[in-house]
N, C-alpha and C positions, 0 to 999 in steps of 0.2 A: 651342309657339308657331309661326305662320308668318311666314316671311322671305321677304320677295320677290326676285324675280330679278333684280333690282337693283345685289345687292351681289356682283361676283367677287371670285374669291380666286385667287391666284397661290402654288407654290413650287416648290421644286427640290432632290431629294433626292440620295443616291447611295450606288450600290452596285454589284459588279462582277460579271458574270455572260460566259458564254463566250459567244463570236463564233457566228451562227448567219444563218440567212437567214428570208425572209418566207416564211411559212405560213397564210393565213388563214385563219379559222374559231373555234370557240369554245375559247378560252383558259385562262376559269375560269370554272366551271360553280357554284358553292358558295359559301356565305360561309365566311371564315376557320375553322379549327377553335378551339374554345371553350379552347386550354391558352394557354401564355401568351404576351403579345405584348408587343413595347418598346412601352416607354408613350411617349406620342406622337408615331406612329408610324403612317398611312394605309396600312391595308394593303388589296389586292384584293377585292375582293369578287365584283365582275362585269366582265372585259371584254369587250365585246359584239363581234363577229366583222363589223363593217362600219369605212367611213372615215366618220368625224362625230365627234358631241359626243350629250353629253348635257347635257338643258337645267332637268331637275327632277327630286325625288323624293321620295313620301310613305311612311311607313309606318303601318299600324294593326296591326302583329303583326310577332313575328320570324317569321313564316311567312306575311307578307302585306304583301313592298315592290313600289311599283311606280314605276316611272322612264322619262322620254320624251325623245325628244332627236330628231334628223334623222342622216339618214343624207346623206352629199356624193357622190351619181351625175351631177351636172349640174344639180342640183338640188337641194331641202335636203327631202329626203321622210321622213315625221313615222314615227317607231319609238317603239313600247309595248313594256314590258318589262316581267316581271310574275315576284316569288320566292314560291314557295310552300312553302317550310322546307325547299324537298331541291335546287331547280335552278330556273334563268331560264332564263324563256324568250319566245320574242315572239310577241305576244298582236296581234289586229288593235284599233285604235280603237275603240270604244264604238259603235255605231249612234247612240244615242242624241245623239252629240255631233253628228251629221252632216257634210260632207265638209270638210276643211281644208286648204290647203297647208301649215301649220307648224305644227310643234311645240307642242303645247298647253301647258296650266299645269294641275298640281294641286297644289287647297289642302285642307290638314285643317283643316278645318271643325267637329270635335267627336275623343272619344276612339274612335268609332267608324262613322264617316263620313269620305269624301272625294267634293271635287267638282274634277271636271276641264271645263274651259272654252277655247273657242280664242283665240289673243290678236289677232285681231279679229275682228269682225264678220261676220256673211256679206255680200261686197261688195254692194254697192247698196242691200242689203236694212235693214237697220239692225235684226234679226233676229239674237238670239243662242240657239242649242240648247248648253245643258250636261249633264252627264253625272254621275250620284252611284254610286258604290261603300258597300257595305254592309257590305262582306264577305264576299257572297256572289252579288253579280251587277250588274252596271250596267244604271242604269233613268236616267230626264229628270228632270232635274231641273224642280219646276213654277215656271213664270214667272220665266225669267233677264230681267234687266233690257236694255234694248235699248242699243245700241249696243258702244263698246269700253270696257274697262275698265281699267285700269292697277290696280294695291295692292291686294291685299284681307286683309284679316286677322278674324279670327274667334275668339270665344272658346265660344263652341259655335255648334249649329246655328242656334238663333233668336238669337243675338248678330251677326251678318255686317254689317263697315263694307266700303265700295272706294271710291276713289277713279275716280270719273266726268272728270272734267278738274282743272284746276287750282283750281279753287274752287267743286267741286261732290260734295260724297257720299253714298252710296245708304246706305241703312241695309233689312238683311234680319229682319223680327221674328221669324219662323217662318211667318208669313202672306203681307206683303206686303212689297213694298221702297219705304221713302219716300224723296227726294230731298230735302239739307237745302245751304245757301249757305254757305260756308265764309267767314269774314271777312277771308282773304287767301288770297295762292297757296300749296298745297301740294304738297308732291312726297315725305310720307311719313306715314304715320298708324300708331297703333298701341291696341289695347285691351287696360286695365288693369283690365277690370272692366266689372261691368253695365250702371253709368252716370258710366262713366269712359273716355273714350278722346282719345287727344291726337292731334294733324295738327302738324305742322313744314313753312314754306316759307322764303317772304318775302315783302315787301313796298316798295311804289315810292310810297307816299306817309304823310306824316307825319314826328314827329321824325327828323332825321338822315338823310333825303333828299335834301336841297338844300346844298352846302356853299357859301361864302363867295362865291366865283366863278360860282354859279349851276349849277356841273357835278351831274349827279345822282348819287345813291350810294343802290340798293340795299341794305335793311336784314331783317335775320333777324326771321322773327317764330311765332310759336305758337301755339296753339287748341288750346281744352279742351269738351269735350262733356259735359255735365254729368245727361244725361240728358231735357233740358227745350231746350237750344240751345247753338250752338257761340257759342262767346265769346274774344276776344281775350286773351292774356295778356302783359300786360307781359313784352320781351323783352330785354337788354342793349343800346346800339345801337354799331356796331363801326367803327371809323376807322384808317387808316393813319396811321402819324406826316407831317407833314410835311415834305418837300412831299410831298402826296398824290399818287402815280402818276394816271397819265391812263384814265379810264372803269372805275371802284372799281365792284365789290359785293359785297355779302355778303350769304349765304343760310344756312339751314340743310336739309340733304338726306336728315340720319336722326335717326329719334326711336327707341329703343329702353326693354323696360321691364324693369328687373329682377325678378328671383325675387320679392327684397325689396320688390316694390313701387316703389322710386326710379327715377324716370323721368329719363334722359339724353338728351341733341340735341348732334349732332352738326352742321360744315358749314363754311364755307371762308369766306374775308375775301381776293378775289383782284380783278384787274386785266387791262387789255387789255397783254399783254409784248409787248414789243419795240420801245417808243416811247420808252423813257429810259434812259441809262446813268447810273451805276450803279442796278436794279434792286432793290427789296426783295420779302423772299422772300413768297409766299402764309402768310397767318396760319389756322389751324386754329380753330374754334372748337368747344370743346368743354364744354355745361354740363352742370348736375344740377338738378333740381328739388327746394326743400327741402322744399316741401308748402305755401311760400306767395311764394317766389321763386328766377327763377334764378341761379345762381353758379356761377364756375368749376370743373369740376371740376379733382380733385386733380393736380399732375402726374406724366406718368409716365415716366420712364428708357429710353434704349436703342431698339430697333426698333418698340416698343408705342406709342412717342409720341404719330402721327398717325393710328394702324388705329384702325376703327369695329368695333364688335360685329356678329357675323353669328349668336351662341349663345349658352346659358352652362349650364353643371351646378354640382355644387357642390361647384366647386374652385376655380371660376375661367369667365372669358372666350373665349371665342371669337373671331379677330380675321379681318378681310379679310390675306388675302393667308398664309394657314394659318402663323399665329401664335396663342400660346397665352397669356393673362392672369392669373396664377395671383392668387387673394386674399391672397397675401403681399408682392404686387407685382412677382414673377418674370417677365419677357417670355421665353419658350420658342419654340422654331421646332419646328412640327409636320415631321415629317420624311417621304421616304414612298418606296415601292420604284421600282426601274426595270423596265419591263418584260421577262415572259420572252421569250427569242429568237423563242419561237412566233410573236411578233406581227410580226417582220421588224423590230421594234429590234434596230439593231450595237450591238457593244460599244461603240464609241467614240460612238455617238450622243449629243446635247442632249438631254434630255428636263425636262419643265416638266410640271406639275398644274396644272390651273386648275381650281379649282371654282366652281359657279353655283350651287349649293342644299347648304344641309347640315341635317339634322334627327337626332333623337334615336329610336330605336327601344325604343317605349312598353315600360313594364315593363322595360326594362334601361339599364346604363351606358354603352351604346355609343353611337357616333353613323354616319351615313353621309352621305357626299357624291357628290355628281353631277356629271358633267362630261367633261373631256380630257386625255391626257397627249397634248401633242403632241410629235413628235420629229424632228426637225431631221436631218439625215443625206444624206448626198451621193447624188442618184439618185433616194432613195424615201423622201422625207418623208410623211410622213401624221398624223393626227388618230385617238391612240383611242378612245373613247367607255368610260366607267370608271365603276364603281360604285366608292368607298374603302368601309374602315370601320374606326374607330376605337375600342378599345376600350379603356375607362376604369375598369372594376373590378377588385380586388382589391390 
């Protein structure tokens, strides 16, 4: 599946390794060796020998990941990374994509295709050049749709939704890309099929809009693409007990679809803080679709409560903030290393993970994530730019 850049993930691991100073340059050249690793447990894969982040990563092979992210010289200047089963290394931009200041996006788009895109437009121009990977070389992708694009999700190559604005989405057949009106604001779509795909936002008029007082209240709502047009789905509608806090709404901000088919929305029931004492807390909303309405889903114990799905294999969940959702109802904290002294982390430093993408490497159990370990430290803070990967067999 793809997941948008959307959703970060935060953790913080530990482990103790001797005192050393900054060394820059390339750190770990390899993925993991294949014997055996603590189960979930983010270990290194790549860390890239600049100060940044990394902001995405696809794979089409265990011998064909690539990952982009910016480098921090005064600037946020756009780095391509590219593993070809023995070592990373960095690659220039795509011609084809043409010139960018930031960090671009790739999305997998089939089991063997990727399209890399910039995340806006060329200024003025309202002109977009993309870029496709085959496998074996980047070529243009024909007629990317003009302007910016936010979401995109694909269930192969002639299957392609994104979201164009708030209530507007392109659809890619393999030919052309039509432009269809979404019946409320979205801010997440996903596809379950050929001619099945859902969008989650909200909504500002209709039931539960207007309360007693005339104040307004933002309501969660839904869309279903049925193959023929998008359509409204009856959505819960969400209310704070009384007295209602001052300037209520509530939205939904993720739609996720499982393996199984059942599709979930996620999204918040919150308020303008700091205008009343005592304050009640932001309410979580979290449903399931049964196949002909929605309900709450089940609830869940411990630090899994309010995390959203960012993956899933078949064990379990994947949550924001690298937590783990096991199908027996286990909430697990994915754990993950500190770096080596190589990289000028002290021993006594902070160090945190954030990730921004995580994907599964096709044909295996593992997974990988893109992102930062940043580290806090007196003098010489910096940002590393990190490939994880996680490996979940045997």
């Amino acid at each position: 599946m793809v997941l948008a850049t959307v959703f970060p993930s935060a953790g913080c691991g530990t482990a103790s390794e001797p005192e050393g100073s900054r060394t820059p340059g390339p750190a770990d050249t390899s993925l993991p060796s294949k014997g055996h690793q603590d189960a979930l447990t983010w270990e290194f894969a790549h860390i890239a020998d600049f100060d940044g982040e990394l902001t995405d990563v696809a794979a089409l092979a265990e011998d064909d990941i690539w990952a982009v992210g910016f480098e921090r010289n005064g600037a946020a200047d756009p780095r391509l990374l590219h593993y070809d089963g023995k070592r990373w290394k960095r690659e220039p931009l795509p011609g084809a994509l043409g010139p960018t200041d930031y960090a671009p996006v790739i999305d997998e788009v089939g089991e063997d295709v990727l399209w890399m895109r910039p995340r806006t437009d060329r200024v003025g121009t309202g002109v977009n050049r993309w870029a496709q990977w085959d496998g074996t070389r980047w070529s243009a992708v024909p007629s990317p749709p003009p302007g910016k694009l936010g979401l995109l999700d694909a269930a192969d190559p002639d299957n392609v939704w994104a979201l164009a604005d708030e209530q507007t989405a392109l659809h890619w057949d393999g030919t052309r890309w039509t432009t269809t009106r979404l019946p409320y604001r979205a801010s997440d779509l996903e596809v379950a099929g050929p001619d099945d795909v859902w969008a989650v936002g909200g909504r500002s008029t209709g039931p539960g809009t207007r309360l007693s007082d005339g104040e307004h209240y933002d309501q969660p709502a839904s869309m279903h693409w049925d193959g023929t047009s998008w359509r409204p789905v009856e959505t819960p509608l969400v209310r704070f007990a009384d007295p209602v806090p001052p300037e209520p709404s509530a939205g939904l901000s993720q739609v996720f679809v499982l393996d199984s088919g059942e599709v979930r929305a996620y999204g918040i029931n919150s308020f303008n803080h700091g205008e009343v004492e005592p304050e009640p807390a932001d309410e979580a909303i979290r449903l399931r679709w049964t196949g002909s309405k929605w309900v709450d889903q089940e609830s869940v114990l411990g630090r899994c409560a309010r995390r959203t799905p960012v993956g899933q294999d078949d064990k379990g969940l994947f949550l924001d903030g690298n937590w783990y959702l096991t199908d027996d109802g286990r909430c697990l904290k994915i754990k993950r290393r500190r770096l080596p002294l190589s990289t000028g982390a002290g021993k006594g430093s902070h160090q945190s993970l954030w990730l921004t993408e995580i994907h599964r490497i096709p044909g295996t159990d593992d997974w990988l994530g893109a992102g930062k370990v940043e580290v806090n430290q007196s003098g010489d803070p910096f940002s590393a730019p990190v490939v994880v990967r996680l490996k979940r067999g045997g």
